[in-house]
C-alpha positions, 0 to 999 in steps of 0.5 A, spaced: 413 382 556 416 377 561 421 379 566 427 376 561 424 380 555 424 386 559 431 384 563 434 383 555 431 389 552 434 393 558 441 390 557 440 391 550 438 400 552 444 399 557 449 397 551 446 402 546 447 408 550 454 407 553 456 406 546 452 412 544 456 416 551 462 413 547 460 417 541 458 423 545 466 424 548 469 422 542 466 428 538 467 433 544 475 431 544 474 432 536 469 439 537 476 441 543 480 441 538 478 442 532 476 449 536 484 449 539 486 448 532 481 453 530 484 460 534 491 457 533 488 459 524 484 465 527 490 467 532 495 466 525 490 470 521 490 476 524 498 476 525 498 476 518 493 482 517 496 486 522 503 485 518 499 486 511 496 493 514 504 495 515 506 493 509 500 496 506 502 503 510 510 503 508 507 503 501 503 508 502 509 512 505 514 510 500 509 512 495 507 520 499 516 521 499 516 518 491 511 523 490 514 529 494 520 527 490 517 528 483 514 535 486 520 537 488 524 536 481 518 539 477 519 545 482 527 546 480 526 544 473 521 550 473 524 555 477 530 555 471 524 558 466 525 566 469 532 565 469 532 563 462 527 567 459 531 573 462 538 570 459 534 570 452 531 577 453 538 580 456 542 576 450 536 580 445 536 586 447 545 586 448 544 584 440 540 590 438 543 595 442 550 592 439 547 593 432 543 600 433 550 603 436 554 600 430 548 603 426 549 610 429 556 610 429 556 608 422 551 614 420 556 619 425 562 617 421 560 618 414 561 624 410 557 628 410 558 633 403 
């Protein structure tokens, strides 16, 4: 090669490389924030679990109380059961004594020949 060849090839590798310098900068801008706007989502996101995992905790604790409640109810509708059951006995057995002394005043009464 003869030195003007040469000199032209350089400018030319000169040229190329800066504009490839250009291109390397501007894609390290680009990376910068595309990693600025990267932990701005990834900070977003973990704002949004976190209040997710509240939320899911407060269902969670309505969910125990709603169940507390319907135990409750269940237990007071059952605790009338014995108290029931010993009015009917009791109303029972008010009838039967009632017939059988009817019955055994009844049978004191006739007249006997």
């Amino acid at each position: 090669m003869k030195a003007p060849e040469v000199k032209a090839f350089a400018d030319l590798l000169e040229g190329r490389i800066k504009t490839l310098e250009k291109r390397v900068d501007e894609l390290d801008k680009k990376l910068d924030r595309l990693g600025e706007a990267h932990s701005e989502s990834r900070l977003a996101l973990e704002v949004n679990q976190a209040l997710l995992n509240r939320e899911v905790e407060d269902l969670k604790k309505r969910d125990d109380e709603q169940k507390k409640v319907r135990d409750e109810k269940s237990r007071r509708l059952w605790s009338f059961g014995p108290n029931i059951a010993g009015a009917i006995v009791t109303s029972l057995l008010s009838i039967i004594i009632s017939i059988a002394t009817i019955l055994i005043i009844s049978y004191f009464n006739r007249s006997h020949p």
